[in-house]
C-alpha positions as CSV (number, residue, x, y, z in Angstrom):
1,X,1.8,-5.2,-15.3
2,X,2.1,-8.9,-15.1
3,X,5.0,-10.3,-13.4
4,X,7.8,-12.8,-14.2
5,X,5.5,-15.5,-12.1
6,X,2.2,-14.3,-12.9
7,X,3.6,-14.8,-16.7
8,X,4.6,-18.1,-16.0
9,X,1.0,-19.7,-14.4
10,X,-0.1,-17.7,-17.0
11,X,1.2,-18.9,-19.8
12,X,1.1,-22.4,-18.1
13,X,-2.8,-22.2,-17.5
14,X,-3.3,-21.4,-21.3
15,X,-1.4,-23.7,-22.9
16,X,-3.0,-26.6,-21.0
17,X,-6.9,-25.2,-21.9
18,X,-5.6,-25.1,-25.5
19,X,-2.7,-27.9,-26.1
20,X,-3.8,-30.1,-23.3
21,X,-1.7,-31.4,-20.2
22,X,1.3,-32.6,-22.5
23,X,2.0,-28.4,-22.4
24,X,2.9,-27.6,-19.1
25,X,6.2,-26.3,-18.1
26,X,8.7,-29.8,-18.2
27,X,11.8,-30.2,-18.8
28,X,13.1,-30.2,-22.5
29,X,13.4,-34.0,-24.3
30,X,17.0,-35.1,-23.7
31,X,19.6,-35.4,-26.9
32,X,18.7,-38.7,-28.6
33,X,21.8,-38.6,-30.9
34,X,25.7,-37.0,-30.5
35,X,25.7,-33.9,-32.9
36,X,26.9,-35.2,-36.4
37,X,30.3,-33.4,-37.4
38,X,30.5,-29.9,-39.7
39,X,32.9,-29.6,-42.3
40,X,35.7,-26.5,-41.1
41,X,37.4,-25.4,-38.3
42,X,33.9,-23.9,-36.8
43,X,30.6,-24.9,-36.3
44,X,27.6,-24.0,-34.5
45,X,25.8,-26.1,-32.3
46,X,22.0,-24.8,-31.1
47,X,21.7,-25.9,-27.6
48,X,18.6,-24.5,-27.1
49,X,15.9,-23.0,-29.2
50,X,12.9,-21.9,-26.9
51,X,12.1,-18.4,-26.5
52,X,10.7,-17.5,-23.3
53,X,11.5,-17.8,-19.4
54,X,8.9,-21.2,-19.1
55,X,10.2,-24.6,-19.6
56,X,8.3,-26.4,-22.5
57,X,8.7,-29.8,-24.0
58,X,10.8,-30.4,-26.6
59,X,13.4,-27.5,-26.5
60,X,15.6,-25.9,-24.3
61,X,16.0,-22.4,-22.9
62,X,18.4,-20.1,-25.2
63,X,22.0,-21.2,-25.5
64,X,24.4,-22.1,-28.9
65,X,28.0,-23.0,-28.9
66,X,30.5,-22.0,-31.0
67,X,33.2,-24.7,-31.8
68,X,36.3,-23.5,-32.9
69,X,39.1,-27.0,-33.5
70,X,38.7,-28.3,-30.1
71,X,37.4,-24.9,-28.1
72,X,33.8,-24.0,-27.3
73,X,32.4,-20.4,-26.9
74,X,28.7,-20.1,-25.4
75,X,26.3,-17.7,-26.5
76,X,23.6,-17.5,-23.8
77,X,23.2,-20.1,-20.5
78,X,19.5,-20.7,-20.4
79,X,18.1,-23.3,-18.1
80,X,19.8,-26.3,-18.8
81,X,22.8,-25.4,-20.8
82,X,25.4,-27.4,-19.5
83,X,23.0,-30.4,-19.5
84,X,22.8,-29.6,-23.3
85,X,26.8,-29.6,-23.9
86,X,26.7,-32.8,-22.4
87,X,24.4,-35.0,-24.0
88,X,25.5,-33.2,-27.0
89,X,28.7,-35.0,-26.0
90,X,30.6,-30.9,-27.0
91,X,32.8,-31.2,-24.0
92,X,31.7,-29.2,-21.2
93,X,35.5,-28.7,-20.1
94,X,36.5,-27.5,-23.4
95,X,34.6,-24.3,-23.0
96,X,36.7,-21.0,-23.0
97,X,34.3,-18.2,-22.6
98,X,30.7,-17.1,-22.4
99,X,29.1,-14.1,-24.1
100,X,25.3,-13.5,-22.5
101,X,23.6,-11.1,-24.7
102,X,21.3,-9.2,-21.8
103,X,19.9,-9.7,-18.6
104,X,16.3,-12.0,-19.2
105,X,16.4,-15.2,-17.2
106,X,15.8,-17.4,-20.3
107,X,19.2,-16.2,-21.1
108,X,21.4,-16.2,-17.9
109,X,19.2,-18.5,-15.7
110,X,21.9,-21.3,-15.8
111,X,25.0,-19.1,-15.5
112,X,26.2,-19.6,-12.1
113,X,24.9,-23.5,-12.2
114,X,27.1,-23.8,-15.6
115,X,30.1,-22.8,-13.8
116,X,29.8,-24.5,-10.6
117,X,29.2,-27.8,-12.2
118,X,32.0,-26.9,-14.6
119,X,34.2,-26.9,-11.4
120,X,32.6,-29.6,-9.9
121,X,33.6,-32.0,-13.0
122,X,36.9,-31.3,-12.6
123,X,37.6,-27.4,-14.1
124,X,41.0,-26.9,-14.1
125,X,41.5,-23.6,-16.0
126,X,39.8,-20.2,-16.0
127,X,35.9,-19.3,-18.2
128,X,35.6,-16.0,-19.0
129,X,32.3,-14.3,-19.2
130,X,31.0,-11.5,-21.0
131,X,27.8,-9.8,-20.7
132,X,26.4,-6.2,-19.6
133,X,27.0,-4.7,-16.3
134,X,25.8,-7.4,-13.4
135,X,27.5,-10.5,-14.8
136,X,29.7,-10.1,-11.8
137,X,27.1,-10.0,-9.2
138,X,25.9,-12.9,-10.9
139,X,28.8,-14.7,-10.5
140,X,29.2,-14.0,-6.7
141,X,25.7,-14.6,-6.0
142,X,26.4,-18.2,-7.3
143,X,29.3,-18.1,-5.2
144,X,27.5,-17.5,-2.6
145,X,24.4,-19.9,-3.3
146,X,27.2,-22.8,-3.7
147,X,29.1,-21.6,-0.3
148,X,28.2,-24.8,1.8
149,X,28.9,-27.1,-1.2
150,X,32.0,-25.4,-2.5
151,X,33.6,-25.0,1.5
152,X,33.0,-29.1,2.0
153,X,34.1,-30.5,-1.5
154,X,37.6,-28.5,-1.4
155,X,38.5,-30.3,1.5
156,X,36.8,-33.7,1.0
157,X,37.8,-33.9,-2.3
158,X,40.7,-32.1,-2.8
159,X,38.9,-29.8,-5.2
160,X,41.1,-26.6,-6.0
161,X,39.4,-22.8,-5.4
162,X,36.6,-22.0,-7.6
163,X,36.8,-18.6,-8.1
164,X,39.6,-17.4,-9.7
165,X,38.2,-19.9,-12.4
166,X,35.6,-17.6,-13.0
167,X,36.5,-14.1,-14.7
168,X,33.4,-11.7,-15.2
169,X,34.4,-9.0,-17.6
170,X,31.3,-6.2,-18.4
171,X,30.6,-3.5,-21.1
172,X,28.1,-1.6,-21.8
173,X,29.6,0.1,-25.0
174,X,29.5,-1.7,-28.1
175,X,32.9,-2.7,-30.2
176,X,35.4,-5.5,-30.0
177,X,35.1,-7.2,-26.8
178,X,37.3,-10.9,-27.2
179,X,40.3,-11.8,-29.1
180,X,42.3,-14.4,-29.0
181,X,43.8,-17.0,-31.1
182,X,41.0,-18.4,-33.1
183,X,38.2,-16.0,-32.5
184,X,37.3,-12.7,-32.4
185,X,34.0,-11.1,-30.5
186,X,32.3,-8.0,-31.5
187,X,29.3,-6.6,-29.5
188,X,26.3,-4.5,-31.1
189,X,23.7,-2.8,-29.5
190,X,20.4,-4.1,-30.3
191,X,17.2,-2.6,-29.5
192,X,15.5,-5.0,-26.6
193,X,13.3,-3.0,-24.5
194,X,12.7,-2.7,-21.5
195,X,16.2,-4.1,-21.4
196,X,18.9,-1.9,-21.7
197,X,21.6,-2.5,-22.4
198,X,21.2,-5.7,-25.1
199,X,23.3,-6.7,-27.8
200,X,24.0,-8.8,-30.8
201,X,27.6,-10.9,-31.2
202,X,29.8,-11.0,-34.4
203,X,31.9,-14.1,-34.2
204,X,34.8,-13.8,-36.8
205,X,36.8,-17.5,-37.1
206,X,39.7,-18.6,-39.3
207,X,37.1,-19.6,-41.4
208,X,33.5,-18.0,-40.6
209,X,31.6,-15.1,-39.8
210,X,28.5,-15.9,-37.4
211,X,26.0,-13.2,-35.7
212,X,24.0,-13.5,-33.4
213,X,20.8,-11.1,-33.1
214,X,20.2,-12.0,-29.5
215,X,16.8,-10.7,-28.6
216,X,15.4,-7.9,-30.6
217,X,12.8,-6.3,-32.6
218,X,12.8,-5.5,-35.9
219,X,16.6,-3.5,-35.8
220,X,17.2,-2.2,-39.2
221,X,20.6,-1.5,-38.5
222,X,21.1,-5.2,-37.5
223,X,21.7,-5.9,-40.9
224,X,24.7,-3.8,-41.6
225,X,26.1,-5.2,-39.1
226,X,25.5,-8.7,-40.3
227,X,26.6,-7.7,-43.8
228,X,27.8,-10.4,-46.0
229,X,28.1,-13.0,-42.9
230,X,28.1,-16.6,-43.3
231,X,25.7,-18.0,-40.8
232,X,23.0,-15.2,-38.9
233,X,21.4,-16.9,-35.7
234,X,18.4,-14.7,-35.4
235,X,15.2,-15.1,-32.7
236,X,12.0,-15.1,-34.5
237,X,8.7,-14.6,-33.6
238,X,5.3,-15.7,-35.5
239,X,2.9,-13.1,-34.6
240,X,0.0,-14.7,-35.8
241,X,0.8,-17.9,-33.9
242,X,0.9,-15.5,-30.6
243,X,-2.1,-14.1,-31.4
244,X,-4.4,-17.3,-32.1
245,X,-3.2,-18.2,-28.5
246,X,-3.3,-14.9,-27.1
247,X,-6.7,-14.5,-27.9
248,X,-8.1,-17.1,-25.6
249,X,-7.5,-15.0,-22.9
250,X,-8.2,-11.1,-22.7
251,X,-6.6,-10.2,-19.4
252,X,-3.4,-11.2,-21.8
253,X,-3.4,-7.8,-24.0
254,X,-0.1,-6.4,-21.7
255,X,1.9,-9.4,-22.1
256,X,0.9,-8.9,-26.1
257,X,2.4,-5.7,-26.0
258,X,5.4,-6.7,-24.6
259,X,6.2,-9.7,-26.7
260,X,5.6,-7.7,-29.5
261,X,7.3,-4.7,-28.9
262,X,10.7,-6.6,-28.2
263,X,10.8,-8.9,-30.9
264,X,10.9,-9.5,-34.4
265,X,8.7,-10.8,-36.8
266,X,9.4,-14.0,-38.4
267,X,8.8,-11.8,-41.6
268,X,10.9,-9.3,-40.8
269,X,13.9,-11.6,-39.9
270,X,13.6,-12.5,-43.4
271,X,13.8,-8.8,-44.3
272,X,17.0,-8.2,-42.1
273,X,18.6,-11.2,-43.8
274,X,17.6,-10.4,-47.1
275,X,19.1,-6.8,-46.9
276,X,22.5,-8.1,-45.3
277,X,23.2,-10.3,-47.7
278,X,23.7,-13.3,-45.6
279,X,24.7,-16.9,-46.9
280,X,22.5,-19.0,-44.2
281,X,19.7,-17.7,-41.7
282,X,19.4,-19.9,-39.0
283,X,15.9,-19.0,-36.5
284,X,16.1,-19.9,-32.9
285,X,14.7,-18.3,-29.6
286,X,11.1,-19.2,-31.2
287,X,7.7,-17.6,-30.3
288,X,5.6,-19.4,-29.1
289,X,7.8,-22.4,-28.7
290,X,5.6,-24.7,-27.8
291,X,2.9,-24.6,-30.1
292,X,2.4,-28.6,-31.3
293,X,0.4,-27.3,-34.4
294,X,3.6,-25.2,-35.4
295,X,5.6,-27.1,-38.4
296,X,9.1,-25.8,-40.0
297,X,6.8,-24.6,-43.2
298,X,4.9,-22.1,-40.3
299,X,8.2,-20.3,-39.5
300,X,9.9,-20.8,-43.3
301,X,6.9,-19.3,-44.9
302,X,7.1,-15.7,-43.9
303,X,10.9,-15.5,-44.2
304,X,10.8,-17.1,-47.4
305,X,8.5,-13.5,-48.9
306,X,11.9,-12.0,-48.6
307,X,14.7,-14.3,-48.1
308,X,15.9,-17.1,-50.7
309,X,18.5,-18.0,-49.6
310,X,19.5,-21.3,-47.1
311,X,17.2,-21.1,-44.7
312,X,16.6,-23.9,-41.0
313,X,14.6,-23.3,-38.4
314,X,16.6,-24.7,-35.5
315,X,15.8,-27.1,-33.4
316,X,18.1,-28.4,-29.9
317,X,21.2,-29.9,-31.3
318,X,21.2,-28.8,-34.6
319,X,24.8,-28.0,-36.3
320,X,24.9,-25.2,-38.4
């Protein structure tokens, strides 16, 4: 079995024999513009749309905000979210909760940073996060990572205590997880293996309904319950993308297997949206991200055999 790090020279090694230097594992290109306006109370900002724990140019780890009037709910904390809200110029302070979908590092890497900062630019009132069980251990491992810098700003700067800002709160059965006075948050159980448990988010606003697939393979019942919804958010994967780069290296055929196995087809993401009747299909969490031969038409194409209606592939700082 190949491990997290032996995945990442990996994966570094062969994108550099096939794409050149320019591949290696960098840090995603910073926002060039503030994130034009949507009509509505809500809108949806991608903040990152890489799939994958290794850093690649051009997009970020996994991460999209939800804007609801002047609150923002996170979906995911990849590497470098916070730096996202902020040269998105979203607010970082404004954000009221965080829902991470399952336990892979491209999608909870950043938690404990996000929060920190958050209280190290001036957090004054309490972010609630959501996940599966360990988001509290998570939390208090930050905590713990941030002791010598948290126990000297309090009394140099007058800094207040961090964590009671910080309010884990875990599930592992799906339903209604977050009300409150603009949104509510229902959790699904998506199929994500090895990780168990995984889910998908339903994000009802005054004025939209907005799932999330988080990661998963081809999940029939995903499209029930994305019946009818305004905007679906759904990782995509181009197969035979994987497997023109895949191919270069045999000793790659477990890593195949597992990409494969817990992820859906850009073809099939068409299929799901299709069936549930949804108004816009958004793709994000894209694999392979990093693939410069890759254009929008490459990830439209498949979806478009059974999906006619608005379609984007995202890219970092798209509004949707």
């Amino acid at each position: 079995m190949i491990d997290c790090c032996s995945r990442l020279a990996f994966l570094n090694a062969l994108a550099i024999a096939t794409y050149g230097a320019e591949a290696m594992v960098t840090a995603p290109a910073a926002a060039q513009t503030q994130v034009a306006p949507a009509p509505g109370r809500t809108r949806v900002v991608l903040l990152g749309t890489a799939g994958g724990p290794a850093l690649r140019p051009g997009r970020s780890s996994p991460a999209a905000a939800v804007i609801v009037d002047d609150k923002l709910y996170l979906v995911d904390c990849g590497y470098g979210a916070a730096r996202q809200i902020v040269a998105a110029k979203l607010g970082l302070l404004t954000t009221k909760a965080i829902f991470i979908t399952h336990h892979h590092s491209d999608h909870n890497a950043d938690l404990g940073n996000f929060l920190v900062l958050s209280w190290a630019s001036g957090l004054q009132h309490p972010i609630h996060v959501y996940g599966p069980p360990r988001v509290a251990k998570l939390i208090d491992l930050a905590l713990q990572y941030h002791a010598y810098d948290i126990s000297i700003r309090i009394p140099d700067e007058g800094r207040i205590e961090p964590r009671p800002l910080f309010v884990p709160h875990e599930f592992a059965e799906p339903g209604v997880i977050y009300r409150d006075d603009l949104i509510t948050v229902e959790a699904f159980l998506v199929q994500h293996p090895p990780v168990v448990p995984a889910y998908a988010y339903k994000f009802t606003t005054p004025d939209r309904h907005i799932v999330f697939s988080g990661d998963t393979t081809y999940f029939e019942p995903l499209a029930d319950f994305a019946s009818g919804c305004d905007l679906l958010v759904h990782e995509a994967l181009l197969t035979s993308a994987l497997d023109r780069l895949l191919s270069l290296n045999p000793a790659a055929t477990r890593l195949r297997e597992h990409i494969v196995a817990a992820h859906t087809d850009v073809e099939d993401v068409g299929r799901i949206a299709a069936t549930a009747g949804v108004k816009q299909l958004a793709l994000t969490h894209l694999v392979p991200s990093y693939d410069p031969t890759l254009s929008d038409a490459s990830w439209s194409g498949p979806v478009r055999k059974h999906y006619a209606g608005e379609l984007v592939v995202g890219a970092d700082f798209m509004t949707v």
